[in-house]
C-alpha positions as CSV (number, residue, x, y, z in Angstrom):
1,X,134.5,143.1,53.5
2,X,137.6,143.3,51.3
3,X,138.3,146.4,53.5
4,X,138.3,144.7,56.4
5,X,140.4,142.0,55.1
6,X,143.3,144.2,54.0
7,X,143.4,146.3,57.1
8,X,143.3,142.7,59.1
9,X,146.3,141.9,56.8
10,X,148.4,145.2,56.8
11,X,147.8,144.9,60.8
12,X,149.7,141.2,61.2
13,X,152.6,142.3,58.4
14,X,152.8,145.5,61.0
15,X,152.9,143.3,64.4
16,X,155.2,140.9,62.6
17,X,157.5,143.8,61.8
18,X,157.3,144.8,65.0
19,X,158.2,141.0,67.0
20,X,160.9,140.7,64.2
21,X,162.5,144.0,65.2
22,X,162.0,143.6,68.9
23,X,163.9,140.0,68.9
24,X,166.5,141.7,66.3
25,X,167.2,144.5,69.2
26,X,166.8,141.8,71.8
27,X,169.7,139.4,70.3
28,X,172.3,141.7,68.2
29,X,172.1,144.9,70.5
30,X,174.1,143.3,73.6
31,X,176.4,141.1,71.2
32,X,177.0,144.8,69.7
33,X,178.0,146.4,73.0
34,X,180.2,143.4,73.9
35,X,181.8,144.2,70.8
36,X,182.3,147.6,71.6
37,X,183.1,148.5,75.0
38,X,183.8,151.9,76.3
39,X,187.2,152.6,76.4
40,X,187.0,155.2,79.1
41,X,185.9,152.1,81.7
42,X,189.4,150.8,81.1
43,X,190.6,152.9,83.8
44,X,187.6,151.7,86.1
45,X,187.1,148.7,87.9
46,X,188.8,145.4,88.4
47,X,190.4,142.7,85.9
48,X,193.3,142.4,82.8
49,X,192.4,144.2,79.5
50,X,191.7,141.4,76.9
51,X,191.9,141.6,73.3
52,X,190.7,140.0,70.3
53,X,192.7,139.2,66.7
54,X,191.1,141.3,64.2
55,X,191.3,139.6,60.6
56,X,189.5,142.2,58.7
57,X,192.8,145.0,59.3
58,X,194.2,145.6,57.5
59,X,192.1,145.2,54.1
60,X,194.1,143.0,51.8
61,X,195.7,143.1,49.2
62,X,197.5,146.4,49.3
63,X,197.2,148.9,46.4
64,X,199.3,148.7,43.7
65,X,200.6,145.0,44.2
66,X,202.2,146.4,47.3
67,X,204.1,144.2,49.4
68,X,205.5,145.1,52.6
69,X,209.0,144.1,54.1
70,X,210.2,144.1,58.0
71,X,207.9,146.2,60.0
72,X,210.1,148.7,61.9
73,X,207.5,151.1,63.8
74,X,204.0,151.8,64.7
75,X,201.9,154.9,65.6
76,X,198.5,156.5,65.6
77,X,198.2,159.8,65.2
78,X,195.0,162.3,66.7
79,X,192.7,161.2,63.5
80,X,193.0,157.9,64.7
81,X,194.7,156.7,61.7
82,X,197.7,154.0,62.1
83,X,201.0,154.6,60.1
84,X,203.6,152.0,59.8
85,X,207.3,152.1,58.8
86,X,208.7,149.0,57.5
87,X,212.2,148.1,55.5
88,X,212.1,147.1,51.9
89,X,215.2,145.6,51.9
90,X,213.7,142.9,54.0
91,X,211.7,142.2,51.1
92,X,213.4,139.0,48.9
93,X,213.3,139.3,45.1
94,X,210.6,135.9,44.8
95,X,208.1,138.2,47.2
96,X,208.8,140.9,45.2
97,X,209.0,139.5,41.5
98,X,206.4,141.8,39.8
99,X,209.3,144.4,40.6
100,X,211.8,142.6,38.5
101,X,212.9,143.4,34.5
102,X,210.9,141.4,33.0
103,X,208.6,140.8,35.9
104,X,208.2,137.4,36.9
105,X,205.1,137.3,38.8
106,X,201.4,139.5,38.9
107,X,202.6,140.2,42.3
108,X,204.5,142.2,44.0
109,X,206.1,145.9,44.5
110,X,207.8,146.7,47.4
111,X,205.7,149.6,49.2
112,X,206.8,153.2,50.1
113,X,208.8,152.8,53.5
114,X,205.7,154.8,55.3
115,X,201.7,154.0,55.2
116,X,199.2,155.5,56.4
117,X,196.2,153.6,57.1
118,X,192.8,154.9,58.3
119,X,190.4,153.0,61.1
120,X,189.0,150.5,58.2
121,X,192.5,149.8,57.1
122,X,192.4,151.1,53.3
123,X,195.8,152.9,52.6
124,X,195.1,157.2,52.9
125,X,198.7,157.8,51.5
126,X,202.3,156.2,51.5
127,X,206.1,157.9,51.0
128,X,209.2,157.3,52.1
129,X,213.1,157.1,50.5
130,X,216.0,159.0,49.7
131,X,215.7,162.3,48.6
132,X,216.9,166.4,48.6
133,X,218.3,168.0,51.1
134,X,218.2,164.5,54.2
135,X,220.2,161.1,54.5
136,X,217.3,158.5,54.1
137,X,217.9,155.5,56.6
138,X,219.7,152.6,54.8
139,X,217.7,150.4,57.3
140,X,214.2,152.0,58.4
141,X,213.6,151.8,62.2
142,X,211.0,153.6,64.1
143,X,208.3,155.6,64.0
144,X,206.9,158.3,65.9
145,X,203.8,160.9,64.9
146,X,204.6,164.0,67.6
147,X,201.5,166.0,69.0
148,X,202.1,168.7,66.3
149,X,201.4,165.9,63.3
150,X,205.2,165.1,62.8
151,X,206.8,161.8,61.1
152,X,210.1,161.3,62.5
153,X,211.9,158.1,61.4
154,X,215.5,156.5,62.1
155,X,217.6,153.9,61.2
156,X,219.7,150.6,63.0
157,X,222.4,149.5,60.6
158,X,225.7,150.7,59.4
159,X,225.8,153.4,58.6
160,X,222.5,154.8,60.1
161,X,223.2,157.9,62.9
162,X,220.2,160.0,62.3
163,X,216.8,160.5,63.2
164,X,214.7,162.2,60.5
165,X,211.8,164.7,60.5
166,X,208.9,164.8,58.0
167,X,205.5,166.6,57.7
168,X,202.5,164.2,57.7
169,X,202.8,164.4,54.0
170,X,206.2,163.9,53.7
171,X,208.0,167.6,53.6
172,X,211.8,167.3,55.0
173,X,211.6,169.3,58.0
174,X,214.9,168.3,60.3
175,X,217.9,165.8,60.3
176,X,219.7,164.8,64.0
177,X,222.8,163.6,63.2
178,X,224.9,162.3,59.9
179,X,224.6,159.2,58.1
180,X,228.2,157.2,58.9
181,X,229.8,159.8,61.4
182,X,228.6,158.0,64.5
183,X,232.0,158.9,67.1
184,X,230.6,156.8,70.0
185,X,228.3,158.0,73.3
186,X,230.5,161.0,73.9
187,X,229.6,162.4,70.4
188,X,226.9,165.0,71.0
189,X,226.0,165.6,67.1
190,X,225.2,162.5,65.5
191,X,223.4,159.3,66.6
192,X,224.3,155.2,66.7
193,X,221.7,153.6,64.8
194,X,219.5,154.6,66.7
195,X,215.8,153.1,67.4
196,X,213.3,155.3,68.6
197,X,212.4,158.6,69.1
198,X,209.6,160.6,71.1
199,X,208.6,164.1,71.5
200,X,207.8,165.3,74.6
201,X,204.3,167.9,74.4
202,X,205.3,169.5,77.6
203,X,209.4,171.1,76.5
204,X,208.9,170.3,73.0
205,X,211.8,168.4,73.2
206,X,212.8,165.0,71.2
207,X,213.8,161.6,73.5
208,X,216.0,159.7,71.1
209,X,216.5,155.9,72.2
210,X,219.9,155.3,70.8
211,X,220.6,152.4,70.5
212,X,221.7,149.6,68.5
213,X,225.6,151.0,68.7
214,X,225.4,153.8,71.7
215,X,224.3,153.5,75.4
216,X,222.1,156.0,76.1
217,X,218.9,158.3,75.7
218,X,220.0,161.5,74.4
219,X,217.5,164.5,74.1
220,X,217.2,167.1,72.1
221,X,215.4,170.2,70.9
222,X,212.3,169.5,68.7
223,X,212.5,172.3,66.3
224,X,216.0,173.1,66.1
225,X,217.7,169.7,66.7
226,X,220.0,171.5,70.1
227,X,221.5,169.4,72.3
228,X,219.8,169.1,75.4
229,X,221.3,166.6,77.5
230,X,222.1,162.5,77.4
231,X,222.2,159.6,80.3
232,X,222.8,156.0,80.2
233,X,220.9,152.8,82.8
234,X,220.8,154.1,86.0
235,X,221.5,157.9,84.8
236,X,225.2,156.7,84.7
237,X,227.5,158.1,82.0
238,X,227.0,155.7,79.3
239,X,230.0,153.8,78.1
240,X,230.5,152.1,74.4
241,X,231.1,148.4,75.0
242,X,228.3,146.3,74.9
243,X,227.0,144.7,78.6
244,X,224.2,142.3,78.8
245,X,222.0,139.9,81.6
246,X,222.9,137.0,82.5
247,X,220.9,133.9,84.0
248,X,222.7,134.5,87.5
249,X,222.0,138.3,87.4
250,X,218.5,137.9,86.4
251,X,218.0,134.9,89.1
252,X,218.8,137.4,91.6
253,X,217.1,140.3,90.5
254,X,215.4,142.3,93.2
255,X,218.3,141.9,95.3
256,X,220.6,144.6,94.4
257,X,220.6,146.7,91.4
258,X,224.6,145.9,91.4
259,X,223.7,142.3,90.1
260,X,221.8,144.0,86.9
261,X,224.2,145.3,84.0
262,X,225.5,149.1,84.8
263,X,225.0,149.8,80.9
264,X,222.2,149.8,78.4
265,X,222.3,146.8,75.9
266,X,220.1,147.8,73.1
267,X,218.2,150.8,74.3
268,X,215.1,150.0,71.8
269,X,212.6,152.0,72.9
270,X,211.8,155.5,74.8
271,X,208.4,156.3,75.7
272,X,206.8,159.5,77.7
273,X,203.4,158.9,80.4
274,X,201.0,161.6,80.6
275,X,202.4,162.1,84.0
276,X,205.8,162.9,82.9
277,X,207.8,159.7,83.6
278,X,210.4,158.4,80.6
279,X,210.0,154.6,79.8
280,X,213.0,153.2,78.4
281,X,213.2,149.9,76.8
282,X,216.9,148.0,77.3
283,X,216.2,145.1,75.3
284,X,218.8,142.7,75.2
285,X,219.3,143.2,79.3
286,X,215.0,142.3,79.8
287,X,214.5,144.8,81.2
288,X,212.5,148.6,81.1
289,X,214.1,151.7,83.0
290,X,211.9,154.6,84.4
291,X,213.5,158.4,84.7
292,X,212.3,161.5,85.4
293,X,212.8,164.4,83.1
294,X,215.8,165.3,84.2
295,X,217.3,161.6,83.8
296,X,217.3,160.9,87.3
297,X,216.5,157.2,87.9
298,X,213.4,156.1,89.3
299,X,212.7,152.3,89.0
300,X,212.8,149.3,87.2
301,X,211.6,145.5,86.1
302,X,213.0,142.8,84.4
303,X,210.3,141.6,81.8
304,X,210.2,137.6,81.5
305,X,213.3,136.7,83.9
306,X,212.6,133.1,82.9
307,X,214.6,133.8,79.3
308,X,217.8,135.9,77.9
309,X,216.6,137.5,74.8
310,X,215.4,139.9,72.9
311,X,212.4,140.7,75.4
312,X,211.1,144.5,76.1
313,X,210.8,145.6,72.7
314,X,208.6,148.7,72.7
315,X,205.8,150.0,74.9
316,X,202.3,151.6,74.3
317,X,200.3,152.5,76.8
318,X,195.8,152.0,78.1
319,X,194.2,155.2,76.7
320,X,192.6,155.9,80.1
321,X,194.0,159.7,81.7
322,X,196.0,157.4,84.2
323,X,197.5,155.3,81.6
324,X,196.4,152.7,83.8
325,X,197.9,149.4,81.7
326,X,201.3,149.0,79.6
327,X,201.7,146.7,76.9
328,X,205.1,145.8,76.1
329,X,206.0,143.5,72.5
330,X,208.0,140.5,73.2
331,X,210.5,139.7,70.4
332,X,212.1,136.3,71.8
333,X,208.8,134.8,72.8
334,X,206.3,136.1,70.5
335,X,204.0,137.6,72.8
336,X,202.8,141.2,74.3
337,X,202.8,141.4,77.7
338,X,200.5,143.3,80.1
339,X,201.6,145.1,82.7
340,X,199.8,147.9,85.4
341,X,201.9,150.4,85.0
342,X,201.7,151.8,88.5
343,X,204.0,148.9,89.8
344,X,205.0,147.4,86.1
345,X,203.4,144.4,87.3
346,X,202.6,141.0,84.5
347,X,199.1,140.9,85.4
348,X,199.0,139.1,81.3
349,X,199.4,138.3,78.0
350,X,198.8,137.6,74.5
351,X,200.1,136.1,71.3
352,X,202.0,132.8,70.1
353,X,204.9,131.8,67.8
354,X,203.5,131.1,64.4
355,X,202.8,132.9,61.2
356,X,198.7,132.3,61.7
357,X,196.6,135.0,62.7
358,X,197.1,136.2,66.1
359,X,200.4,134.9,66.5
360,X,204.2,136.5,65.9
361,X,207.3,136.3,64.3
362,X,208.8,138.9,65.9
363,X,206.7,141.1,67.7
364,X,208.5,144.4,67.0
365,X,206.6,147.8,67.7
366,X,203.2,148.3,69.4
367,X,201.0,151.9,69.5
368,X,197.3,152.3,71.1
369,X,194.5,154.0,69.4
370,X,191.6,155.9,70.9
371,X,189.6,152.7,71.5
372,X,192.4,150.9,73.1
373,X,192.9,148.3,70.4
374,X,196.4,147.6,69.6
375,X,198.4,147.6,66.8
376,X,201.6,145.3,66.4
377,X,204.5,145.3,63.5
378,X,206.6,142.0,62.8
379,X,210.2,142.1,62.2
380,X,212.8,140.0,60.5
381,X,210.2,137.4,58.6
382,X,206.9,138.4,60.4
383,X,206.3,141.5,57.4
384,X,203.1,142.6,58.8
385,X,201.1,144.5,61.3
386,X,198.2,143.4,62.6
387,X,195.2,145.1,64.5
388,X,193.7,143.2,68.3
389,X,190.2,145.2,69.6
390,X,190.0,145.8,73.0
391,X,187.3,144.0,74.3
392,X,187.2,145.0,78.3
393,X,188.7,143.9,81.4
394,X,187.9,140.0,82.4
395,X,189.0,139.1,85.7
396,X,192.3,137.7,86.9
397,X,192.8,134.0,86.7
């Protein structure tokens, strides 16, 4: 009888077990796969990729009362792991008043120019700053991790005109051009605060957007630092004064390309596709100009015609073989735009003005990770970088 009682007993605690599990699968398993969707679909089917604010990333505070100042550059590298570049300078002496003699607060240090973060956002290492043998940036700008594991990192203020090169862990390895000898767009040995760099798998060679004081995109060898060849908007020879959009040029955009500026404005961006195709970002003019390899011209699109501003920023493109979708930051209107990529069509967007979660203060730099979430630095007074998880493609409104 008492036998009978405890097998009667261990038998409901066991189907119990069992319904609790069942409903436990039946109501957290989709939810899970929601959360999760497979980034290879992001190439298939219809609809706009959609993203979601992730506050967990990354984890806060920082190590060592760290504190971070404008961020400058974002990129992922084949671990998956996200490294920023950001300026210290930005930081102001009340943010950073643990750093003063005496201190004046628990908190903060300025942070190493470059971090490293992994997938949960805990800090793997951090270096960056003057040191033998290389002119470190008097204002950081940029970020690039090539597909051999390199850090390369500029600069875009007097008297930056060089593009560093650093091994993962922070070895010197190569220095384009010399700190304060920047002779103009003809000059085919140092840079003009430049922006961005990236390093093409195929030649091995280095696109340098360049930039804040030159016209043009100017190429070089990866390993050696050779001069390869330059080209300015259109493939023209670049020239060294300054030529921006206006609201009658932009109003008739589409046109002809003769009512769009001849020149580069702030060439702030260069990016490579899988298929070969150079992206160029011309900030001040709106817009984003495709080449080929050889700097022939190919096509173009004016990013938010509806403003003058600061507008294409930086690109990163979908993770899908076709690189299917381009995101593009947004510095004047604090947003990241999505675009397909095959006709660099808005199909999209993202983002608001505000220092809350989600929102920008100068949406700076952008990078993709395997997943197809995206990462996004702040600029100027925005001092952060902030992760959004894909979530899938929802249709079109």
């Amino acid at each position: 009888m008492t036998q009978h009682r405890i097998s009667r007993t261990a038998a409901f605690i066991f189907f119990s077990f069992v319904l609790v599990m069942s409903l436990w699968n039946i109501s957290c398993s989709p939810a899970e796969q929601a959360e999760a969707p497979d980034p290879a679909q992001i190439g298939v089917g219809d609809g706009v990729p959609t993203f979601e604010w992730d506050p967990t990333w990354p984890k806060q505070p920082l190590p060592d009362q760290w504190t971070i100042g404008g961020g400058m550059g974002v990129a992922v590298d084949e671990m998956d792991h996200i490294w920023i570049s950001h300026k210290p300078n930005d930081i102001t002496a009340l943010e950073a008043a643990a750093a003063a003699d005496p201190p004046q607060a628990i908190c903060c240090i300025p942070a190493p120019s470059i971090i490293e973060f992994d997938q949960e956002g805990n800090v793997v290492q951090a270096w960056g700053g003057p040191g033998s043998g290389y002119e470190w940036p008097y204002a950081e700008h940029g970020l690039t991790i090539d597909y051999k594991g390199h850090v390369w990192i500029g600069g875009h203020e007097a008297p930056d005109a060089q593009f560093l090169k650093f091994t993962r862990d922070g070895k010197f390895l190569l220095q384009i051009g010399r700190s304060g000898q920047r002779k103009g767009n003809s000059d085919l040995q140092n840079l003009g605060m430049p922006s961005d760099v990236s390093v093409d798998p195929t030649t091995n060679e280095v696109w340098v957007a360049d930039g804040y004081q030159n016209r043009r995109v100017i190429v070089f060898d990866a390993d050696t630092g050779e001069y390869k060849r330059h080209f300015g908007a259109y493939g023209n020879v670049p020239e060294d004064q300054l030529t921006l959009t206006t609201p009658e040029n932009v109003a008739h955009f589409g046109a002809s390309e003769d009512t769009l500026p001849q020149q580069f404005g702030v060439v702030h961006c260069v990016k490579i596709s899988l298929d070969g195709l150079v992206y160029v970002c011309d900030r001040e003019n709106n817009r984003i100009q495709v080449f080929d390899r050889d700097g022939t011209f190919v096509t173009e699109k004016v990013i938010n015609p509806d403003v003058i501003g600061a507008v294409s920023n930086d690109i990163a493109f979908s993770r899908d073989p076709e690189q299917r979708f381009m995101y593009v930051t947004d510095h004047a209107s604090s947003k990241v735009w999505i675009l397909t990529r095959s006709d660099m069509n808005v199909i999209g967007s993202f983002g608001f003005a505000g220092h809350f979660g989600g929102g920008f203060i100068v949406a700076h730099n952008i990078a993709t990770d395997s997943m197809n979430n995206l990462y996004v630095t702040e600029g100027l007074e925005g001092k952060r970088v902030q992760r959004f998880l894909y979530k899938g493609l929802t249709p079109a409104e």
